[in-house]
N, CA, C and O atoms as CSV, one atom per row, in Angstrom:
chain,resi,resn,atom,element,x,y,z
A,1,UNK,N,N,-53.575,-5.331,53.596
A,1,UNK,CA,C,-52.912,-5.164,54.874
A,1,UNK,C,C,-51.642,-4.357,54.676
A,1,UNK,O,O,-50.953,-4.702,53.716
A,2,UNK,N,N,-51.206,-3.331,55.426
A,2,UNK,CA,C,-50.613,-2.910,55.756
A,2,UNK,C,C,-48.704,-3.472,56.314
A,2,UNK,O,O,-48.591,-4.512,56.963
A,3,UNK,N,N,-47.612,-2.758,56.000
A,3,UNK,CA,C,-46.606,-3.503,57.011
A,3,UNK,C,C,-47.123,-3.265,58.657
A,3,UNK,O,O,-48.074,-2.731,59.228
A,4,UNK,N,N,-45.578,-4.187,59.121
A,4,UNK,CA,C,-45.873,-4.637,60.872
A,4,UNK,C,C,-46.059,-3.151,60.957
A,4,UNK,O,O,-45.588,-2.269,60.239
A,5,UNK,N,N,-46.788,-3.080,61.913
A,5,UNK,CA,C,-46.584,-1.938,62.789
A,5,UNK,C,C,-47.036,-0.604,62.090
A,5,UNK,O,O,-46.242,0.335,62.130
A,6,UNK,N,N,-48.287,-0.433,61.428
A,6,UNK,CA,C,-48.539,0.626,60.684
A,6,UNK,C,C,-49.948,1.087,61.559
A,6,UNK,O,O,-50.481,0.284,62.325
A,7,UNK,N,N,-50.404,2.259,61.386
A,7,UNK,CA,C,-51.343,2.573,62.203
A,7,UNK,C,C,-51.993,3.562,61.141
A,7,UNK,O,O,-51.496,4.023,60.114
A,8,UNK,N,N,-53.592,3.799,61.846
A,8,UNK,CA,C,-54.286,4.955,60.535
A,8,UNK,C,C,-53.039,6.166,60.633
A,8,UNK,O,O,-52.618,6.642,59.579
A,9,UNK,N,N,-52.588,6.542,61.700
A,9,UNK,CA,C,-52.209,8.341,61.534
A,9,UNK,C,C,-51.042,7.633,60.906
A,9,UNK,O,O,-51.040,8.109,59.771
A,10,UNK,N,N,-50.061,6.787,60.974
A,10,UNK,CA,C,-48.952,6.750,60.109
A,10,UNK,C,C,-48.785,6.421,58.533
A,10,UNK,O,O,-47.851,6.685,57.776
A,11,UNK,N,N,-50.471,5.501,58.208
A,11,UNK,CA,C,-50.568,5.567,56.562
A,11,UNK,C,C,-50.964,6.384,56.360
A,11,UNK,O,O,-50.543,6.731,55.256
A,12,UNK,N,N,-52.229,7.713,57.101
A,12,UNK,CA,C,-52.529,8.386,56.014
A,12,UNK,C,C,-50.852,9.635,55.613
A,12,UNK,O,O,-51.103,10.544,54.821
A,13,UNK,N,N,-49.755,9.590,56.020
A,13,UNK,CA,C,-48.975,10.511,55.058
A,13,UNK,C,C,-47.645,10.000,55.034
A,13,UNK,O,O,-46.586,10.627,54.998
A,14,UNK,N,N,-47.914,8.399,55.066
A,14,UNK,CA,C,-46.687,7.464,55.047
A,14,UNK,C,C,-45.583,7.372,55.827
A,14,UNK,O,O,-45.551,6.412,56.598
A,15,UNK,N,N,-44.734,8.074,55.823
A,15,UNK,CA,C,-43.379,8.397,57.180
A,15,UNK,C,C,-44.054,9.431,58.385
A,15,UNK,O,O,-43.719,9.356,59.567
A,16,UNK,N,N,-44.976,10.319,57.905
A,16,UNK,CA,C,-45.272,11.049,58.642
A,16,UNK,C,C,-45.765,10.796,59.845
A,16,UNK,O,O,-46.198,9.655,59.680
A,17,UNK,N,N,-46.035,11.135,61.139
A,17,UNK,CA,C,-46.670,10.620,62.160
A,17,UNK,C,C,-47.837,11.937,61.726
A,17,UNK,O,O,-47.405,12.770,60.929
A,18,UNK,N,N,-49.453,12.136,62.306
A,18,UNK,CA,C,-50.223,12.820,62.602
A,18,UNK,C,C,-50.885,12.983,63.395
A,18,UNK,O,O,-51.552,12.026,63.787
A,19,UNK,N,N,-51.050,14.470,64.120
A,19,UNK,CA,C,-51.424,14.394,64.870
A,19,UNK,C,C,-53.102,13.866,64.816
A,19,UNK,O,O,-53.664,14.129,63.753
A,20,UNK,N,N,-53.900,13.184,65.820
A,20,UNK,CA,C,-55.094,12.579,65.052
A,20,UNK,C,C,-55.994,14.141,65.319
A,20,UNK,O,O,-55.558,15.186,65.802
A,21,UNK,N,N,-57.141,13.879,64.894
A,21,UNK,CA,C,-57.976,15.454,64.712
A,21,UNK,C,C,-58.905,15.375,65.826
A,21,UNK,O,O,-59.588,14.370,66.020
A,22,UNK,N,N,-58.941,16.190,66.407
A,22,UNK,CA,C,-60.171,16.240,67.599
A,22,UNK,C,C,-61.587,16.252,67.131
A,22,UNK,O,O,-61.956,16.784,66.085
A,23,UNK,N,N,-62.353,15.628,67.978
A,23,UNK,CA,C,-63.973,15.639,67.429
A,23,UNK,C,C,-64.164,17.109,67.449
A,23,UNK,O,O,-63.247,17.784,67.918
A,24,UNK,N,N,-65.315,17.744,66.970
A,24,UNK,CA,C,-66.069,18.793,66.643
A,24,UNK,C,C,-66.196,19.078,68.422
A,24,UNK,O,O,-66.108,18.162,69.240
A,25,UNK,N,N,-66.361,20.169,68.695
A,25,UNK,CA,C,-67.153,20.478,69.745
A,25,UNK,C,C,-68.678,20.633,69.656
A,25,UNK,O,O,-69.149,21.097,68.618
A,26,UNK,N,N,-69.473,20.282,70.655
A,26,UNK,CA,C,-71.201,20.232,70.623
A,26,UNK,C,C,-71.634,21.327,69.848
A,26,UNK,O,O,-70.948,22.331,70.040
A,27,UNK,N,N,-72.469,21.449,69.106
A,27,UNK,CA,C,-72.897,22.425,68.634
A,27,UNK,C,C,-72.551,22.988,67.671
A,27,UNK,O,O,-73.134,23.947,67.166
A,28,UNK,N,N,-71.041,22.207,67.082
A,28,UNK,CA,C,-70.377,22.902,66.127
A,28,UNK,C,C,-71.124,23.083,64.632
A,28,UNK,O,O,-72.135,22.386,64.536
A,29,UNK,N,N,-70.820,23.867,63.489
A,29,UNK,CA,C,-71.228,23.002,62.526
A,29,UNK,C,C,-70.788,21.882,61.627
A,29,UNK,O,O,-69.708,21.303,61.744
A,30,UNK,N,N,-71.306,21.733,61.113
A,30,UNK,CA,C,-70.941,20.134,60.247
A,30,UNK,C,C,-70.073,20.329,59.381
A,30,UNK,O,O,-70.275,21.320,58.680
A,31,UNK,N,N,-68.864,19.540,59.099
A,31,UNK,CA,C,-68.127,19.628,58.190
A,31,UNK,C,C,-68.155,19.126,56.854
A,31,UNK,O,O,-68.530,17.972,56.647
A,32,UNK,N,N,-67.935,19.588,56.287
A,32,UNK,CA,C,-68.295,19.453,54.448
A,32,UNK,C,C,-67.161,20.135,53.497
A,32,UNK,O,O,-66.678,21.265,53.558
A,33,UNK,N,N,-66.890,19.016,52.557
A,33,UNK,CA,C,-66.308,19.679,51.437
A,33,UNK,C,C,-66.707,19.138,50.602
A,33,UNK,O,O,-66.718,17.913,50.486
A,34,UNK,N,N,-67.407,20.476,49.309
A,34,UNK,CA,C,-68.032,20.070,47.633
A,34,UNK,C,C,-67.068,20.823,47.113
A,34,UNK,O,O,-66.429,21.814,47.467
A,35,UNK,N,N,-67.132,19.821,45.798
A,35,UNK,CA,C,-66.236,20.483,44.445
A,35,UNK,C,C,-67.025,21.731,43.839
A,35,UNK,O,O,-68.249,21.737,43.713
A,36,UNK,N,N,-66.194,22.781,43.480
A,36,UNK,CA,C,-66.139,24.084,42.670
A,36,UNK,C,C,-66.539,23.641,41.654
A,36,UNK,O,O,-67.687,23.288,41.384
A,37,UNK,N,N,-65.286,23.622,40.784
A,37,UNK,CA,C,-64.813,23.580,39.863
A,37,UNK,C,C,-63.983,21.890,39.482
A,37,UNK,O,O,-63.578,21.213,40.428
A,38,UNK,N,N,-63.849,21.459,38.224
A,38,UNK,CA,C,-63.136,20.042,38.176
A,38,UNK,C,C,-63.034,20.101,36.594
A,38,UNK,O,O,-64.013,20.268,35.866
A,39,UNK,N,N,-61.619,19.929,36.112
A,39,UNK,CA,C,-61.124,19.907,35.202
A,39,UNK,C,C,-59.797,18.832,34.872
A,39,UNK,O,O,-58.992,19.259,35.700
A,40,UNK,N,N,-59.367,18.145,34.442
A,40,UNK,CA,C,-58.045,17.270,34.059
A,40,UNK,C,C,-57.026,17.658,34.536
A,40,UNK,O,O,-56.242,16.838,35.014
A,41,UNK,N,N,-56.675,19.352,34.543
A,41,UNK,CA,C,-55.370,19.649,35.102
A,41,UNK,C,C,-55.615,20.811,36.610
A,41,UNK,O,O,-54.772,21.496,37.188
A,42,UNK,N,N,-57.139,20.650,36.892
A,42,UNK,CA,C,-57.147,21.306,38.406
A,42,UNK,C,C,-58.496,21.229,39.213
A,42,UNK,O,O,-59.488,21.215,38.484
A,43,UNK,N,N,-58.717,21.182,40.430
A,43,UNK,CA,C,-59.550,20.712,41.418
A,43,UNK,C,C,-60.007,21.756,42.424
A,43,UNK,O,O,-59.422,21.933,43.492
A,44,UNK,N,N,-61.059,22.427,42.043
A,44,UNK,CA,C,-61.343,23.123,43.567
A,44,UNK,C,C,-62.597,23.018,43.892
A,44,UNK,O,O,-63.614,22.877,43.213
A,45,UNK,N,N,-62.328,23.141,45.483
A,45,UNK,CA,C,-62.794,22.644,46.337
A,45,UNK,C,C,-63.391,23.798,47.329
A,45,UNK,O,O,-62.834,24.896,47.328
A,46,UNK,N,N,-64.280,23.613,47.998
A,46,UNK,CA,C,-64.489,24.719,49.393
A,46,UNK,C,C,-64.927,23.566,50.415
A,46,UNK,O,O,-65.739,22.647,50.309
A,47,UNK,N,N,-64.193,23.916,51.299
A,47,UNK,CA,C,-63.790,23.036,52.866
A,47,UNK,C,C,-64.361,23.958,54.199
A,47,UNK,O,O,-64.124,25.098,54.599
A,48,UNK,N,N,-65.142,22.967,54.611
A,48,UNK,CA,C,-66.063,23.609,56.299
A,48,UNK,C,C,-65.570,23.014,57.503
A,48,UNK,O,O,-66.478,22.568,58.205
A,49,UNK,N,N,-64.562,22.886,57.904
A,49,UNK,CA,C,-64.060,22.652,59.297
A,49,UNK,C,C,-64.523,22.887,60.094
A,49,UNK,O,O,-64.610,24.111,60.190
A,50,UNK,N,N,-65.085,22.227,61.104
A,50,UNK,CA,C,-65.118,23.129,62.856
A,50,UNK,C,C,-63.638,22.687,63.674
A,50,UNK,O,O,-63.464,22.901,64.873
A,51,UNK,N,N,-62.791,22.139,62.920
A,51,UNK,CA,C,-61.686,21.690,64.421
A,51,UNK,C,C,-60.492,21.157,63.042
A,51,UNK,O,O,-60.825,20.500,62.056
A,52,UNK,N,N,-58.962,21.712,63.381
A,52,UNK,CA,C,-58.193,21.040,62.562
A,52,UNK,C,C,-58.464,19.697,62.026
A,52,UNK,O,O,-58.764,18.777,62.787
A,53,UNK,N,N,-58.374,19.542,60.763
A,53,UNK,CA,C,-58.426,17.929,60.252
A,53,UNK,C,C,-57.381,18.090,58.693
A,53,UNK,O,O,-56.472,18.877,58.427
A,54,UNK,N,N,-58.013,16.956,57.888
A,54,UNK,CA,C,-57.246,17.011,57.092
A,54,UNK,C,C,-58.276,17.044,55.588
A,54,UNK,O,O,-59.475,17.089,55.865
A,55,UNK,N,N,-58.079,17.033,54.637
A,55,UNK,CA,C,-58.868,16.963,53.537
A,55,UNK,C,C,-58.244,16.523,52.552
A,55,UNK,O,O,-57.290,16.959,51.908
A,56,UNK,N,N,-59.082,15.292,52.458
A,56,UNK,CA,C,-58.111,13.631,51.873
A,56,UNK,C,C,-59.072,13.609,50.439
A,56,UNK,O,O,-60.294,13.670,50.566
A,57,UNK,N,N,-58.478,13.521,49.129
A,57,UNK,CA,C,-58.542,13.708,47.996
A,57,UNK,C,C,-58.826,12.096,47.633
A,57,UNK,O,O,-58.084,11.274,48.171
A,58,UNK,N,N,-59.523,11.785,47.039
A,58,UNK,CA,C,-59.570,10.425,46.387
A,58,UNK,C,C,-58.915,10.067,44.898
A,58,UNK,O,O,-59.079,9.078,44.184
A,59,UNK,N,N,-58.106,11.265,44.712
A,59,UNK,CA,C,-57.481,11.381,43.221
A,59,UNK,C,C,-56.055,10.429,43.825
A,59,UNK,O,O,-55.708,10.200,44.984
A,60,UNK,N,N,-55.512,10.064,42.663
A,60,UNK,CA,C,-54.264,9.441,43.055
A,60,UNK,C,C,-53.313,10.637,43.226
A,60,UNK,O,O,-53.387,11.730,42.664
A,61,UNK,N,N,-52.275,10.142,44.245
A,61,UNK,CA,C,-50.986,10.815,44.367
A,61,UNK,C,C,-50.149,11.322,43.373
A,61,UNK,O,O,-50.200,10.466,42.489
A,62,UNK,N,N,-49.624,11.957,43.111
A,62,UNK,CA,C,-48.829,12.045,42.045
A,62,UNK,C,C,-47.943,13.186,42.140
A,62,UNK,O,O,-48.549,14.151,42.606
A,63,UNK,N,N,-46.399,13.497,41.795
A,63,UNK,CA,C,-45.768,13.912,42.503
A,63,UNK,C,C,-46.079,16.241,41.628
A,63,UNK,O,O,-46.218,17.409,41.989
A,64,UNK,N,N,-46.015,15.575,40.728
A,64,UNK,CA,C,-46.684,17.064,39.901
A,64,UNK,C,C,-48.031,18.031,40.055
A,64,UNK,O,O,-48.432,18.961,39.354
A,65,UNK,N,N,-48.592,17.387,41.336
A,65,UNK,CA,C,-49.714,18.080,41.816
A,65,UNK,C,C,-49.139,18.958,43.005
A,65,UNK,O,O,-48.365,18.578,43.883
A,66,UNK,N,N,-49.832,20.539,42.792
A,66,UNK,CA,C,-49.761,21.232,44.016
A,66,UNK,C,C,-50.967,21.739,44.402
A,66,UNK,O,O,-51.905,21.960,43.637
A,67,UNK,N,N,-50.951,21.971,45.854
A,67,UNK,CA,C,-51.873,22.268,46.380
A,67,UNK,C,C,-52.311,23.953,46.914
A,67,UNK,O,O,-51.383,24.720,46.657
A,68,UNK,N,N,-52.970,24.339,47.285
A,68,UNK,CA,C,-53.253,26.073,48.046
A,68,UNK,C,C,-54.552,25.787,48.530
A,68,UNK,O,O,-55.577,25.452,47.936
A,69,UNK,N,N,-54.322,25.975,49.655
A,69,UNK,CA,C,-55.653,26.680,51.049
A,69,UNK,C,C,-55.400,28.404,50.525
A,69,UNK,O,O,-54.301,28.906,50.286
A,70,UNK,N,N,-56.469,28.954,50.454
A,70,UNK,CA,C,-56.732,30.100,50.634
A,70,UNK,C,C,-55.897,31.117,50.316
A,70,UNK,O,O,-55.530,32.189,50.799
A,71,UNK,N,N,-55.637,30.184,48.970
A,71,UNK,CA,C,-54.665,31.066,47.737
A,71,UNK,C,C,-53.015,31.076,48.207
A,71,UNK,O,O,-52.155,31.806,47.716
A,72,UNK,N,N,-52.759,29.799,49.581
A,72,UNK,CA,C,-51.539,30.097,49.762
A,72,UNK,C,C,-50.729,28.678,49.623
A,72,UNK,O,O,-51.149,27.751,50.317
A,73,UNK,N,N,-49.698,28.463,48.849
A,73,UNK,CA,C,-49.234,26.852,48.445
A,73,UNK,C,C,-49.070,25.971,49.859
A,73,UNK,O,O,-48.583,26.510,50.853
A,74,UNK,N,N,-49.408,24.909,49.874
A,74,UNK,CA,C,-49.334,24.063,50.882
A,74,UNK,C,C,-49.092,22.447,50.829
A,74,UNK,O,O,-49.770,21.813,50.020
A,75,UNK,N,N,-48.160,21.754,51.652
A,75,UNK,CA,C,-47.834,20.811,51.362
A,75,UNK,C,C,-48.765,19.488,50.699
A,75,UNK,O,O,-49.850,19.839,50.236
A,76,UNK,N,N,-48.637,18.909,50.665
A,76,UNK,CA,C,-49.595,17.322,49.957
A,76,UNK,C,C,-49.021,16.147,50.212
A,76,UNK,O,O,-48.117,15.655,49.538
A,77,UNK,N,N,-49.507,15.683,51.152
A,77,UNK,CA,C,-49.693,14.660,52.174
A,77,UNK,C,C,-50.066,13.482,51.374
A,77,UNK,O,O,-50.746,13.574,50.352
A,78,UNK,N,N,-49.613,12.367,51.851
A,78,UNK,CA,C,-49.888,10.858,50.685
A,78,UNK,C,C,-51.071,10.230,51.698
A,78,UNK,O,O,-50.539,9.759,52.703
A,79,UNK,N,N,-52.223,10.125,51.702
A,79,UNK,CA,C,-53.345,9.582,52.363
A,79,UNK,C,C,-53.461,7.934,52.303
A,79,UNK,O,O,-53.705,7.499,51.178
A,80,UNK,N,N,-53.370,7.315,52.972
A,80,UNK,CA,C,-53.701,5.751,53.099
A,80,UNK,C,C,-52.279,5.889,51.901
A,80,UNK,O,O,-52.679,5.734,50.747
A,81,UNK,N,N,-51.489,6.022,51.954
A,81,UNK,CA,C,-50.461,5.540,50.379
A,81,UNK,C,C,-50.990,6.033,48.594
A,81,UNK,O,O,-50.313,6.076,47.567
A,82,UNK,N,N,-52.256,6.301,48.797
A,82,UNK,CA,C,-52.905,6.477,46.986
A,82,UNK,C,C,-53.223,7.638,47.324
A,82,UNK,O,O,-52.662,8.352,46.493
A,83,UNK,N,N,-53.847,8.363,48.119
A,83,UNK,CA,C,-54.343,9.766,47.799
A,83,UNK,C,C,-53.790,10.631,47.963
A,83,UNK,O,O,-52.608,10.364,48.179
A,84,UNK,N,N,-54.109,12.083,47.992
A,84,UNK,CA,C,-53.745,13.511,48.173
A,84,UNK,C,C,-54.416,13.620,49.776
A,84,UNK,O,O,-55.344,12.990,50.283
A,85,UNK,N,N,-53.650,14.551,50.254
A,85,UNK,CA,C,-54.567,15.021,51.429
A,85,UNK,C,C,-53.437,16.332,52.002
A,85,UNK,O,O,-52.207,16.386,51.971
A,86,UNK,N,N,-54.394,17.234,52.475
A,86,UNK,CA,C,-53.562,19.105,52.692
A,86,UNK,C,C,-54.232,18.872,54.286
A,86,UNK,O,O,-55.199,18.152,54.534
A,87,UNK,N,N,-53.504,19.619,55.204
A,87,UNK,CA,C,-54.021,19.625,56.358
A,87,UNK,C,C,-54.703,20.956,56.346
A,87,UNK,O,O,-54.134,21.870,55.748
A,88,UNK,N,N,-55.795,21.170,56.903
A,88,UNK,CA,C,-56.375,22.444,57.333
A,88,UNK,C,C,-56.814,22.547,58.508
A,88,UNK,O,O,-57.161,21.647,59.273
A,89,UNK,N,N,-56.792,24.503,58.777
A,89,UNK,CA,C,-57.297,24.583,60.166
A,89,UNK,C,C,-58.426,25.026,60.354
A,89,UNK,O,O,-58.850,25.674,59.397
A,90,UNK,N,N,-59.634,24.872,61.893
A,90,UNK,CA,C,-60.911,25.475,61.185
A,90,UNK,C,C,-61.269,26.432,60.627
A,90,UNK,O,O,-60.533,27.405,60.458
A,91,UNK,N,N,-62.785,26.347,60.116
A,91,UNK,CA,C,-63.026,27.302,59.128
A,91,UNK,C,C,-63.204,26.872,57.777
A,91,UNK,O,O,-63.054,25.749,57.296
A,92,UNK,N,N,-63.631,28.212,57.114
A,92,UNK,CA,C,-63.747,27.927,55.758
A,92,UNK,C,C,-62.809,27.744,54.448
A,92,UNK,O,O,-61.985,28.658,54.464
A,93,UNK,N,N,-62.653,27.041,53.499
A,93,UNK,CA,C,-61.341,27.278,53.410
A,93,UNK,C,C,-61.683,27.102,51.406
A,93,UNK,O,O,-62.450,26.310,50.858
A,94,UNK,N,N,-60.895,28.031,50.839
A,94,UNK,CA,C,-60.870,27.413,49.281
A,94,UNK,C,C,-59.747,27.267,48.858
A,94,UNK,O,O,-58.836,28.094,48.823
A,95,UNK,N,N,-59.770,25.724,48.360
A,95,UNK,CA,C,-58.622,24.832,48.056
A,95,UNK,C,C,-58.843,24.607,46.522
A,95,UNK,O,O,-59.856,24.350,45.872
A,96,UNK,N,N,-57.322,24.824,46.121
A,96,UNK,CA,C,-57.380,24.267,44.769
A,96,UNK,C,C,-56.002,23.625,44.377
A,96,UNK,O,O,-54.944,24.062,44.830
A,97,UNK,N,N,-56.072,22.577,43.523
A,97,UNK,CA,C,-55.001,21.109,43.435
A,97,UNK,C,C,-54.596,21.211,41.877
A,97,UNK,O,O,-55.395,20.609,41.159
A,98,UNK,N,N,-53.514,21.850,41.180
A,98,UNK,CA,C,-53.396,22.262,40.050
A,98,UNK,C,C,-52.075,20.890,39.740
A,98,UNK,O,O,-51.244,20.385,40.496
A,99,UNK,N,N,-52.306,20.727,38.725
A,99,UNK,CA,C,-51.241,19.735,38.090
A,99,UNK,C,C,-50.545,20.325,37.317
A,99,UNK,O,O,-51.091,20.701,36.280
A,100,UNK,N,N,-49.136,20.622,37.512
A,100,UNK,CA,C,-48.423,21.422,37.249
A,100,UNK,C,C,-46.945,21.282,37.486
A,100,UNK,O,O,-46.260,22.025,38.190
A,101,UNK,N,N,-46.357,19.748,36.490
A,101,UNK,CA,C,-45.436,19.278,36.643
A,101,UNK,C,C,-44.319,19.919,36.399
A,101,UNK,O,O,-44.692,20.830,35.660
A,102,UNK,N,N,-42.623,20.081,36.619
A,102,UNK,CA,C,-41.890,20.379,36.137
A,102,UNK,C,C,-41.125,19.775,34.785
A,102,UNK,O,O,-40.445,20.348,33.934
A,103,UNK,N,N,-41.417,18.737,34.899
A,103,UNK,CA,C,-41.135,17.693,33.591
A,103,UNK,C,C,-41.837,18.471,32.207
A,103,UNK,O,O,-41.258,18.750,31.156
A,104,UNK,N,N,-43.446,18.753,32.615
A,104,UNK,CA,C,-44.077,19.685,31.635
A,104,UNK,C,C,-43.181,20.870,31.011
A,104,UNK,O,O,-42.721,21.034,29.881
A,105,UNK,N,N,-43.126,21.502,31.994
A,105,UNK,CA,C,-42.193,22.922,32.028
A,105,UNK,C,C,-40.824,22.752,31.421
A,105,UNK,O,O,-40.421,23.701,30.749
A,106,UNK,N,N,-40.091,21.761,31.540
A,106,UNK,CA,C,-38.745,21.746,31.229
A,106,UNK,C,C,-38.970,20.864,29.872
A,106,UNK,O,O,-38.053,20.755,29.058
A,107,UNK,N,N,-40.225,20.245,29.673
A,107,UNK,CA,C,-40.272,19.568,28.080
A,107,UNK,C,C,-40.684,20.837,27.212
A,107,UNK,O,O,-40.092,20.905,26.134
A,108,UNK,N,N,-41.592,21.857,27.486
A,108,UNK,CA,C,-41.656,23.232,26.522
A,108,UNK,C,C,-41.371,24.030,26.306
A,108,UNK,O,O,-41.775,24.824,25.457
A,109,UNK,N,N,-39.670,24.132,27.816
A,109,UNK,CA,C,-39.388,24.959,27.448
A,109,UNK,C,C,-37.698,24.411,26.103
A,109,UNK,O,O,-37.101,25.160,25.329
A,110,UNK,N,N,-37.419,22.643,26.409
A,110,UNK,CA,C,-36.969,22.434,25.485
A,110,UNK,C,C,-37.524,22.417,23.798
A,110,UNK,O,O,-36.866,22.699,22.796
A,111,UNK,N,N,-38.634,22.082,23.874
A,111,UNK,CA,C,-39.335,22.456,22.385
A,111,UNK,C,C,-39.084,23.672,22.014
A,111,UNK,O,O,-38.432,23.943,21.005
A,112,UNK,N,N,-39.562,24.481,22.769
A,112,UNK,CA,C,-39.266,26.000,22.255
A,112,UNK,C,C,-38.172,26.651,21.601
A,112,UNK,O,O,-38.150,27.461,20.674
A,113,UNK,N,N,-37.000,25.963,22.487
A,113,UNK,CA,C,-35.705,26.083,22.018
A,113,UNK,C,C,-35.348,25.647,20.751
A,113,UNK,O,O,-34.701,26.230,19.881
A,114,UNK,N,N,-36.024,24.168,20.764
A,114,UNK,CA,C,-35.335,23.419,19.374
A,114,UNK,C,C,-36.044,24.070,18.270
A,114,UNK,O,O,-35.431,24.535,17.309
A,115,UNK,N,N,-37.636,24.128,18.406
A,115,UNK,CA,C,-38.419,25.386,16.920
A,115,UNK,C,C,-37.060,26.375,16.734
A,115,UNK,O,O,-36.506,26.511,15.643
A,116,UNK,N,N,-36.479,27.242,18.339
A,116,UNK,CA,C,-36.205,28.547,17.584
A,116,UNK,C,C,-34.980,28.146,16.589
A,116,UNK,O,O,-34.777,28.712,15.515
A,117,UNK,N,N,-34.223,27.115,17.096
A,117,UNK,CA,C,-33.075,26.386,16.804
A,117,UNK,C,C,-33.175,26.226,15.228
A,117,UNK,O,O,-32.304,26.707,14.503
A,118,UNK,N,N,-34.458,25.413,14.631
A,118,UNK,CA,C,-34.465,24.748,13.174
A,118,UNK,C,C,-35.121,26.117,12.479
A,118,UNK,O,O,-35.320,26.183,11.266
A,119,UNK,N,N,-35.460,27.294,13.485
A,119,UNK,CA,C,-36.146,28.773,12.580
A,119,UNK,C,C,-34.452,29.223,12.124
A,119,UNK,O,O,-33.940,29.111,11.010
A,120,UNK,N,N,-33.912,29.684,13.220
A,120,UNK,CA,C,-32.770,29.595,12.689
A,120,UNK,C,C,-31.676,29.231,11.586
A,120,UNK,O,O,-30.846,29.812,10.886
A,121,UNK,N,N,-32.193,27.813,11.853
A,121,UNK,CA,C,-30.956,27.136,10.757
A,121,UNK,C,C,-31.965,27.272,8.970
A,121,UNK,O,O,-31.500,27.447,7.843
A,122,UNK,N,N,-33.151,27.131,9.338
A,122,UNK,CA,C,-33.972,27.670,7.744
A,122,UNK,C,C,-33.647,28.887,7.287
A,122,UNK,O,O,-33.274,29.193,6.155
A,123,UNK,N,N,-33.817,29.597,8.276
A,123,UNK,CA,C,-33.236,31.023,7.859
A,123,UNK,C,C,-32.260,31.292,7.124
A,123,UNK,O,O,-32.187,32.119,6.215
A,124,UNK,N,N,-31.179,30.290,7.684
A,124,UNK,CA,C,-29.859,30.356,7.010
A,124,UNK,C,C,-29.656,29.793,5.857
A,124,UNK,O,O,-28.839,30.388,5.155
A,125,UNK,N,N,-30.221,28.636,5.319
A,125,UNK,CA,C,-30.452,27.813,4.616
A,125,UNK,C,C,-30.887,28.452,3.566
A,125,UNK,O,O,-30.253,28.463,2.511
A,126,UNK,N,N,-31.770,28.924,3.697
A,126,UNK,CA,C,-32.686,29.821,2.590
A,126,UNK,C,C,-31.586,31.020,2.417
A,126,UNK,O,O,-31.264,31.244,1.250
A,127,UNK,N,N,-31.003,31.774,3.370
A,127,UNK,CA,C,-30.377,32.863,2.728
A,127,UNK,C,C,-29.078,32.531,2.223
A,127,UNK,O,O,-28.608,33.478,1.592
A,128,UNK,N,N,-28.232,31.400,2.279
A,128,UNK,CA,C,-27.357,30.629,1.746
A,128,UNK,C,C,-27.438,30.226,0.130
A,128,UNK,O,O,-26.624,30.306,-0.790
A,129,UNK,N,N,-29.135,29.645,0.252
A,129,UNK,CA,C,-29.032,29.201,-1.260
A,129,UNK,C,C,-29.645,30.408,-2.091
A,129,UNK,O,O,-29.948,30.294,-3.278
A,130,UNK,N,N,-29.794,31.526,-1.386
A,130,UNK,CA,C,-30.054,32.846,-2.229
A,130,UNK,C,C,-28.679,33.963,-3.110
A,130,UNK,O,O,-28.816,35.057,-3.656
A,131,UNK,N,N,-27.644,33.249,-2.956
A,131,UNK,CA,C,-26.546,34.212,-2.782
A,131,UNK,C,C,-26.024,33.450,-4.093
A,131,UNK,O,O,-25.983,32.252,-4.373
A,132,UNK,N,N,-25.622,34.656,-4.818
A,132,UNK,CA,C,-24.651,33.893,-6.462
A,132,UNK,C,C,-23.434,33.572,-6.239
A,132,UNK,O,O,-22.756,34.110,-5.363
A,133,UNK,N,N,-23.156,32.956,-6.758
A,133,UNK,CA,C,-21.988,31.718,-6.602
A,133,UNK,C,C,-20.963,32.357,-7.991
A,133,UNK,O,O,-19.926,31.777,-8.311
C-alpha cells in the first residue's frame, strides 16, 4: 500500500502529477515495445504508440541511468517508485537506457591521475638513483 492519498498517475513518477494517456483511437494500431539490443550497461528498445503514453521499464531506478527517444536525451521518470519510465509521443520511437554514472567518470578520471602521478614519481626515482654521488 501506498501513502494517504496516492493515486496511479502520482506513483507512477512520484511528486510528479501525469497527465493519464488517452485510449488508442478505433482502428489504431496496437502498441508494442520489444527489446533490440540488452547488455549490463545499456537497453534498447523500439516503441509503437498510437496516442501519447509512457514506456515503463521493469529495470530498477537508479540515478546513473540515462535515457534517448530518437537519439535525443530525455528525462526518466520513477514508475510505481522501482522503475524507469520516459514519456513518449505517438509513433515509432527508438529508445535506448545507457548506464552511465558520473561517480564512474569522476572514479577514472581520478585513477588516471594517480597512475600518471606514481609514472611520475618512478621516473624520478629511477633517475635519482642513476646519478653519482
Amino acid at each position: 500500500m501506498g501513502p494517504a492519498g496516492a493515486t496511479p498517475k502520482k506513483a507512477a513518477a512520484g511528486t510528479r502529477r501525469l497527465r493519464r494517456p488517452t485510449p488508442p483511437p478505433p482502428g489504431a494500431p496496437p502498441e508494442d515495445a520489444e527489446i533490440v539490443a540488452e547488455g549490463p550497461n545499456e537497453l534498447r528498445l523500439r516503441a509503437t504508440l498510437a496516442s501519447p503514453g509512457y514506456l515503463v521499464v521493469s529495470d530498477a531506478y537508479y540515478p546513473g541511468w540515462r535515457a534517448y527517444a530518437d537519439g535525443r536525451e530525455t528525462r526518466i521518470l520513477r514508475a510505481n517508485y522501482a522503475f524507469r519510465a520516459i514519456h513518449l509521443e505517438e509513433g515509432i520511437h527508438e529508445v535506448r537506457f545507457v548506464y552511465a554514472p558520473r561517480s564512474f567518470r569522476r572514479g577514472a578520471l581520478t585513477s588516471a591521475a594517480a597512475a600518471c602521478a606514481c609514472a611520475v614519481f618512478i621516473a624520478r626515482a629511477r633517475r635519482i638513483s642513476r646519478m653519482p654521488r
